[in-house]
C-alpha positions as CSV (number, residue, x, y, z in Angstrom):
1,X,-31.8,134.3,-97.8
2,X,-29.5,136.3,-95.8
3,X,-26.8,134.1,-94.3
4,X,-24.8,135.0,-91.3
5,X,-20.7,135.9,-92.0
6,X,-19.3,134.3,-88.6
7,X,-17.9,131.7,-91.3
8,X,-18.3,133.5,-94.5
9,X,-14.1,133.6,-95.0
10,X,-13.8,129.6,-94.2
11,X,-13.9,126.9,-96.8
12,X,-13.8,122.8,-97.2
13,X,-10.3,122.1,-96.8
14,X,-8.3,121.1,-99.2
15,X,-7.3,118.0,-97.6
16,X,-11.3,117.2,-98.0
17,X,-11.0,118.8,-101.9
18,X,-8.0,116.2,-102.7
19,X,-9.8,113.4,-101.2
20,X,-12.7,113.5,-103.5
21,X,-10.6,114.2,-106.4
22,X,-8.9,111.5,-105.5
23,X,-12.1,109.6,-105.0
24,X,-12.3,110.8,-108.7
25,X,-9.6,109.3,-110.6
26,X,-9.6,106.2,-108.2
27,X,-6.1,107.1,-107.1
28,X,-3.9,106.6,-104.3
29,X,-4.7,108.9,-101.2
30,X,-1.7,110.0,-99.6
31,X,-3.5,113.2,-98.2
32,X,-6.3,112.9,-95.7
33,X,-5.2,110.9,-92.4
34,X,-8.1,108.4,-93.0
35,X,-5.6,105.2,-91.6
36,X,-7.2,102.8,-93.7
37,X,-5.9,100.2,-91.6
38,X,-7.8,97.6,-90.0
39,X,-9.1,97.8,-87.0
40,X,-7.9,95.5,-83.8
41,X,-9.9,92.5,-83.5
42,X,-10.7,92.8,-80.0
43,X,-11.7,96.8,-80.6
44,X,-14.1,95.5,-83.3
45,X,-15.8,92.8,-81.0
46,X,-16.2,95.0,-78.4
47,X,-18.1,97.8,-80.8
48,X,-20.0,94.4,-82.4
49,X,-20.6,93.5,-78.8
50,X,-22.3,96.5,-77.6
51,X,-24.4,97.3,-80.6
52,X,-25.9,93.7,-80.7
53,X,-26.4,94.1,-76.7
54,X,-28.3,97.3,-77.5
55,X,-26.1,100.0,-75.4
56,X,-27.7,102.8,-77.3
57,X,-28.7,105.3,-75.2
58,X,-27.1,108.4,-74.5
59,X,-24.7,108.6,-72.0
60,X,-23.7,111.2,-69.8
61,X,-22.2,113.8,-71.9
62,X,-18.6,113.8,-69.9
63,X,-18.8,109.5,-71.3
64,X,-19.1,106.3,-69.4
65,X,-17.2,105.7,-66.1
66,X,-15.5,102.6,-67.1
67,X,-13.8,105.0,-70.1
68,X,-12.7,107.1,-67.9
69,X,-11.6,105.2,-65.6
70,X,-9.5,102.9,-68.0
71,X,-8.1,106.4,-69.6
72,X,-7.1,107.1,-66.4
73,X,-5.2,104.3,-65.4
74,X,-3.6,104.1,-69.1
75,X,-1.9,108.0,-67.9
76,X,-0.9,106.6,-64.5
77,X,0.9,103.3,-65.5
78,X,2.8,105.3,-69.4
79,X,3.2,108.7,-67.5
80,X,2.8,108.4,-63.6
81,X,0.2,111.4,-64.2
82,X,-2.6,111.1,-61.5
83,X,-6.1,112.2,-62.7
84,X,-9.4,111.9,-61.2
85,X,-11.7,110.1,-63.7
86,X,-14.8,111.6,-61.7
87,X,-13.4,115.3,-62.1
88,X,-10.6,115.7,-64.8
89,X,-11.4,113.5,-67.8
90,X,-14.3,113.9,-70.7
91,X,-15.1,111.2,-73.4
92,X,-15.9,113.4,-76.2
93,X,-16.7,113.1,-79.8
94,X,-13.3,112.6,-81.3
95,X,-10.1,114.8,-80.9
96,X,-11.5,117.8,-82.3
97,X,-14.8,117.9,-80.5
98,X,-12.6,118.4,-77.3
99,X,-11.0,121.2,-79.2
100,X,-13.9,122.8,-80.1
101,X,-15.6,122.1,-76.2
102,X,-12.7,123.6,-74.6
103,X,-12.5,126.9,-76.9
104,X,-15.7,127.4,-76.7
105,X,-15.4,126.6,-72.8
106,X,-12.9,128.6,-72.0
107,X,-11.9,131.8,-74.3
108,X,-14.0,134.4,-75.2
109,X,-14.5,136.0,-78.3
110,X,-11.3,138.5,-79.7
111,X,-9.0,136.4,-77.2
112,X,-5.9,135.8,-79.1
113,X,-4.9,131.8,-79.7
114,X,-0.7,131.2,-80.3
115,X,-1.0,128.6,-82.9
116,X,3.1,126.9,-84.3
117,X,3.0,127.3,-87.7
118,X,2.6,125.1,-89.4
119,X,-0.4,124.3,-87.9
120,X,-3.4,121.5,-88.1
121,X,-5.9,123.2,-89.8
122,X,-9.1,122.3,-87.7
123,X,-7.4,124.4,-85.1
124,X,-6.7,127.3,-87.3
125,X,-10.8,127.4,-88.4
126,X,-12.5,126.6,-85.4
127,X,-10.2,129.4,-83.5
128,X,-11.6,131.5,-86.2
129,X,-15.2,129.7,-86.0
130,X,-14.9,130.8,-81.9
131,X,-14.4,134.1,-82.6
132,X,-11.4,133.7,-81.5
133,X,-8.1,135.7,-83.3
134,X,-5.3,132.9,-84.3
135,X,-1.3,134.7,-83.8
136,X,1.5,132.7,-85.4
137,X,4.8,131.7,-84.2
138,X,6.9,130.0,-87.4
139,X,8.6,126.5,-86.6
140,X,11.3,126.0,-89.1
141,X,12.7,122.3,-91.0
142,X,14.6,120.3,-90.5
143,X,14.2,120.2,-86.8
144,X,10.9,122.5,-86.8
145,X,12.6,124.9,-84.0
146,X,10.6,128.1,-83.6
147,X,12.1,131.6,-82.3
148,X,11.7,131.6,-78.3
149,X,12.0,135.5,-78.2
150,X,9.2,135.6,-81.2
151,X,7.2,133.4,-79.1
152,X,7.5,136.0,-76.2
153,X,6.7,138.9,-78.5
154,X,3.5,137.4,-79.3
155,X,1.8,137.7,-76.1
156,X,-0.3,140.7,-75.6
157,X,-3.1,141.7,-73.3
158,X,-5.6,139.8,-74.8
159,X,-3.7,136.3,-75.7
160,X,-5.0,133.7,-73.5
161,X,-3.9,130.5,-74.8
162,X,-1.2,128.4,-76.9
163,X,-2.2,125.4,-79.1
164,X,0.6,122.9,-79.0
165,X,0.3,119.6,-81.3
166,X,2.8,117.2,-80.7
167,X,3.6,114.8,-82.1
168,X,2.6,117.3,-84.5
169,X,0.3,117.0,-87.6
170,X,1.5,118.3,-90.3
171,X,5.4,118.5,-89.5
172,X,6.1,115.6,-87.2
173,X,7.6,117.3,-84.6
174,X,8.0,115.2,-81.4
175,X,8.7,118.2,-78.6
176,X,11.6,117.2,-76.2
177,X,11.7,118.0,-72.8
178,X,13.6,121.4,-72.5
179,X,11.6,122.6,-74.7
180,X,8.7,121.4,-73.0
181,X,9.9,122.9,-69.7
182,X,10.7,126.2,-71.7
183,X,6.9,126.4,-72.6
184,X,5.6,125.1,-68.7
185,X,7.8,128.4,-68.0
186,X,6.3,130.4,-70.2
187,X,2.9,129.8,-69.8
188,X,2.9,130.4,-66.1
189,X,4.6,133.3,-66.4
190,X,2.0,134.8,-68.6
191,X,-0.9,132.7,-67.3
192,X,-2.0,131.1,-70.5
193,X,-4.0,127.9,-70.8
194,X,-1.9,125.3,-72.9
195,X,-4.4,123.2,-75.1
196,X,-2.5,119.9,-76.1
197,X,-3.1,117.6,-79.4
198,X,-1.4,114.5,-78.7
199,X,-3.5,112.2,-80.8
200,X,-0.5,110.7,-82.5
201,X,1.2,109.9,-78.9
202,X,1.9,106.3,-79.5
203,X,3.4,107.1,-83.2
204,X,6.7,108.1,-82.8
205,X,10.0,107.3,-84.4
206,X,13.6,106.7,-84.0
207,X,14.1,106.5,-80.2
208,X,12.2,109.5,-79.1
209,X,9.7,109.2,-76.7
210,X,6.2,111.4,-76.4
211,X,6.0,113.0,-73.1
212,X,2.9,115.2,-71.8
213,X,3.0,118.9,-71.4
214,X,1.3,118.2,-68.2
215,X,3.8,116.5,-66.8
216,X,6.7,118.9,-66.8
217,X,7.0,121.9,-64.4
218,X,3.9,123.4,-62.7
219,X,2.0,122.8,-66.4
220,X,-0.4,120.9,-65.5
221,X,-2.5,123.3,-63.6
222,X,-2.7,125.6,-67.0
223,X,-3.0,122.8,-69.4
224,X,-5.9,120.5,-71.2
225,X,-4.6,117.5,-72.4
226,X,-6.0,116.3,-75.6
227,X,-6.2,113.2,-77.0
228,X,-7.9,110.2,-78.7
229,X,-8.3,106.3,-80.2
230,X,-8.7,107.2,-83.7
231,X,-5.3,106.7,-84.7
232,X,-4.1,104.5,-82.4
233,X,-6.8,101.9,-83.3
234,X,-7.6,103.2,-86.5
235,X,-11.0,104.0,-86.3
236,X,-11.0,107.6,-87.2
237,X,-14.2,107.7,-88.4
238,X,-15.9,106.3,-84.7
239,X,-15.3,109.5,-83.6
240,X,-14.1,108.8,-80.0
241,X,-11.5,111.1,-77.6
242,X,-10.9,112.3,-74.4
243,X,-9.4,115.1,-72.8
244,X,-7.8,115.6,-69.1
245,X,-8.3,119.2,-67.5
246,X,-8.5,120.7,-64.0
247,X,-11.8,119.9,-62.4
248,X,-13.0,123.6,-63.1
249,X,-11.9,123.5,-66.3
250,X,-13.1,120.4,-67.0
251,X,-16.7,120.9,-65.4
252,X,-17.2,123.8,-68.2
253,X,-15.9,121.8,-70.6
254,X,-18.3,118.9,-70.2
255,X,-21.4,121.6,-70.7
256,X,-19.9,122.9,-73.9
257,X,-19.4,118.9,-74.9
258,X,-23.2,118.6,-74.1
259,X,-24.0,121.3,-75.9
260,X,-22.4,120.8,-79.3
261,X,-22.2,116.8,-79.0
262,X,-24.7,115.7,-76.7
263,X,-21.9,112.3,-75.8
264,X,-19.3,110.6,-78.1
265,X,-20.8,107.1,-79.5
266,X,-22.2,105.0,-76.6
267,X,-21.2,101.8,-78.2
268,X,-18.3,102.9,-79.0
269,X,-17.0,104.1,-76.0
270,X,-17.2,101.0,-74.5
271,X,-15.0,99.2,-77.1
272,X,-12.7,101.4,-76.2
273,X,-12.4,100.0,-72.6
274,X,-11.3,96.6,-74.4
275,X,-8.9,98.9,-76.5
276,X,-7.1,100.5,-74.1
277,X,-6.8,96.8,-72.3
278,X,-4.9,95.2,-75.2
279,X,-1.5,94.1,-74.1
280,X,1.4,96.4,-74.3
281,X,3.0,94.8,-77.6
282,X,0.3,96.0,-79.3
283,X,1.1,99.6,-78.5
284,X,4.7,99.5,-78.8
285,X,4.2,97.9,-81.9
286,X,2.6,100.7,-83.4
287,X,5.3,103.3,-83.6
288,X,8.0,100.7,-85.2
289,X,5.2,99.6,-88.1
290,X,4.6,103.0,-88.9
291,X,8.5,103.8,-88.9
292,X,8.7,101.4,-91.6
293,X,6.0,103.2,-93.4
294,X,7.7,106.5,-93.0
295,X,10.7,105.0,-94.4
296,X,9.1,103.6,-97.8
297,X,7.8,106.7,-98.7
298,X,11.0,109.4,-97.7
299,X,13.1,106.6,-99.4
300,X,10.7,107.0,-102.4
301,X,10.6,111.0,-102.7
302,X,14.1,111.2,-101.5
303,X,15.0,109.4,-105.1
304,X,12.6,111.8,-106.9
305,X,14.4,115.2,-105.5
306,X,11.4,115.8,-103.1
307,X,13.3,116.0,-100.4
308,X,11.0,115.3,-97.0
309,X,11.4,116.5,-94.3
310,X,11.6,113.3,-92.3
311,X,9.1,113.0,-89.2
312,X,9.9,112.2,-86.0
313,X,6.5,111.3,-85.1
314,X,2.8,111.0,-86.4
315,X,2.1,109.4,-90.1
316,X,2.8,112.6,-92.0
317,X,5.6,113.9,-94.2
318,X,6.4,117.6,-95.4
319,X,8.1,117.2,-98.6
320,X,9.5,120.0,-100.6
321,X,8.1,120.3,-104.0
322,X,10.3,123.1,-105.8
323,X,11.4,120.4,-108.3
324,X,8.2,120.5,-110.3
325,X,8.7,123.7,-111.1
326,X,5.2,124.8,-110.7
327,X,4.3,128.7,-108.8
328,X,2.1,127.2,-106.4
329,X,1.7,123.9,-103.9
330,X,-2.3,123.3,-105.1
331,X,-0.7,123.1,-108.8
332,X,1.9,120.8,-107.6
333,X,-0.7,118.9,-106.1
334,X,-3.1,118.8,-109.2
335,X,0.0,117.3,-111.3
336,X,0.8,114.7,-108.9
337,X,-2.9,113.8,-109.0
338,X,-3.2,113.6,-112.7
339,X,0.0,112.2,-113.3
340,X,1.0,109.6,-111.1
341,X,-2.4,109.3,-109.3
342,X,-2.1,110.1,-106.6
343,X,-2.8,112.7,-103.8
344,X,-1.4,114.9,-101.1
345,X,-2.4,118.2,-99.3
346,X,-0.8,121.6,-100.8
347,X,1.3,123.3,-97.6
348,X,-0.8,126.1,-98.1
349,X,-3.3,124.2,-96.1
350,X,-1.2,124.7,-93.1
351,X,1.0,128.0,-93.4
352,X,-0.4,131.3,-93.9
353,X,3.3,132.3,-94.8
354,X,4.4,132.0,-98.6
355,X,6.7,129.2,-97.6
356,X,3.4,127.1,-97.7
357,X,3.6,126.8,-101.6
358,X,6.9,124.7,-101.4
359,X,5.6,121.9,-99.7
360,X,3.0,119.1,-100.1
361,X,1.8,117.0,-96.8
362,X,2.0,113.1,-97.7
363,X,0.2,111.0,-95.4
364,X,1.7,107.0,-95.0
365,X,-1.1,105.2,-93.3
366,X,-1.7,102.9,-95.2
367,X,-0.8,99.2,-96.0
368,X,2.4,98.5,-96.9
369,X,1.5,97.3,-100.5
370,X,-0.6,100.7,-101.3
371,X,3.0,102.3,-100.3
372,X,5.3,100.2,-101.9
373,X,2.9,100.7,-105.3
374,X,2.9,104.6,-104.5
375,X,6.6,104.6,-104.3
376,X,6.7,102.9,-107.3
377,X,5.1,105.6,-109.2
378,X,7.2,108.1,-107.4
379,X,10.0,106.9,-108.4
380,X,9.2,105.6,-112.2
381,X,7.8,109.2,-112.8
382,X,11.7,110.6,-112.3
């Protein structure tokens, strides 16, 4: 059999790899972002609801009205961001399906993608997948600032887009506003399209706030807005997002959708309706119970000298691993796994720079007795 090459250099990740070996040993998983937690009552009754009443059939492949009607009220009252739900926002099949619609919507192959490194990396391979060519721009810890004039000297005449994920997966970066103004700037001076991940928008710590690249400057013209209900109701496997574009940009975007996806979960959509109509404890809640998780664990590695770099946002923490004493992050991995049971994701899963290999991504969704039991072993092993 001759097989094609268009993704002859990509691989199962190694945040799948670690979850089955995980899987393995019946350990602890601290690596995927699975959020094991359980999911809203009304959410779940909704779902129940729908599949008992039979809402199976496809649905239009930009999702039902209602969804996108509700989405677009949710941006207007947290943001004051007006969007037509006829014209600028598409249900589609989770976070990344809108990812992979939009690339495959709006750049053409050998366009060059900016991607912050260190990056999430589903964007990293589908950019490849695309035919698309990925250039990096390095954010460094503790405060994950990159080099503006580095970020400038990445443009040439074929870039066409930046990939911005904040709050970000894996570093936890929650962008502030200057430099969210600095990037509206820059991409309209160069004419780039800004593709947003904000799937972790409601998970953020310590004060700061999540605010929109689309709502700063003249960004929103140049931007698709990303986002989702997997981690916010912790149902990552219902596969459910949405996006917000311009009405061009969205009208392409909802044929690519159709193409690869045919329509995100019909059932499912609509329990999102109920979801995004649960009172607004419930989502202020959500940043302060994962703060606590965030703290259990740094506290933990903090003890054991590996030192993490402590999130701002989302349910991931970058810790630095040099204390092992091992050459590379997969090996430091591999010994946690064998010796305290549990897993996490080399940073070579995320950096195509050498300073991958002294860090492992440690992921704290989960209940607060799996952590406290994980930071138990953390810090019994030292």
């Amino acid at each position: 059999m001759q097989i094609g090459q268009r993704l002859g250099s990509l691989v199962v990740s190694d945040i799948r790899a670690m979850s089955r070996a995980c899987d393995a040993v019946g350990g602890i998983n601290l690596g995927q972002g699975v959020c094991d937690l359980p999911t809203p009552p009304p959410v779940a009754r909704a779902a129940s609801g729908a599949i008992d009443a039979s809402v199976a059939m496809y649905t239009a492949p930009e999702g039902i009205l209602p969804l996108r009607q509700a989405i677009a009220k949710d941006l207007d009252k947290r943001f004051a961001l007006s969007v037509d739900p006829a014209s600028e926002v598409v249900v589609t099949s989770g976070a990344t399906g809108a990812f992979a619609a939009t690339c495959l919507a709006l750049l053409d192959p050998g366009s060059e993608v900016i991607l912050f490194e260190p990056y999430y990396g589903y964007h990293l391979n589908t950019i490849i997948a695309m035919g698309l060519v990925p250039v990096l721009v390095p954010t460094r810890p503790p405060a994950w600032d990159f080099d503006r004039d580095a970020f400038i000297r990445a443009i040439g005449p074929r870039t066409r887009a930046v990939v911005l994920c904040t709050p970000s997966n894996p570093s936890g970066k929650v962008w502030n506003t200057e430099e969210l103004d600095w990037l509206a700037d820059a991409i309209d001076a160069h004419d780039l399209i800004a593709i947003t991940d904000e799937i972790y928008e409601h998970i953020v710590f310590d004060g700061h706030a999540h605010v929109p690249l689309s709502t700063r400057k003249n960004a929103r013209k140049n931007t698709i807005s990303i986002s989702g209900f997997s981690k916010t109701f912790a149902v990552t496997g219902w596969r459910v997002g949405y996006l917000t574009a311009p009405p061009e940009a969205a009208r392409r975007i909802v044929v690519a959708h159709d193409l690869l996806y045919v329509c995100a979960p019909t059932p499912l959509q609509h329990a999102m309706v109920a979801g995004l109509e649960m009172p607004d404890e419930y989502f202020r809640g959500i940043g302060a119970s994962y703060q606590r998780k965030r703290d259990i664990l740094c506290g933990a590695l903090v003890d054991a000298g590996l030192r993490p770099y402590v999130p701002r946002g989302a349910y991931y923490v970058l810790a630095d691993i040099r204390r092992l004493g091992l050459s590379t992050s997969k090996a430091a991995a591999m010994v946690l796994l064998d010796k305290l049971k549990i897993a996490s994701v080399p940073g070579t899963s995320f950096y195509r720079d050498a300073v991958g290999e002294t860090m492992c991504r440690f992921c704290f969704a989960k209940d607060d007795d799996v952590l406290e039991e994980a930071a138990r072993r953390i810090r019994a092993w030292w």
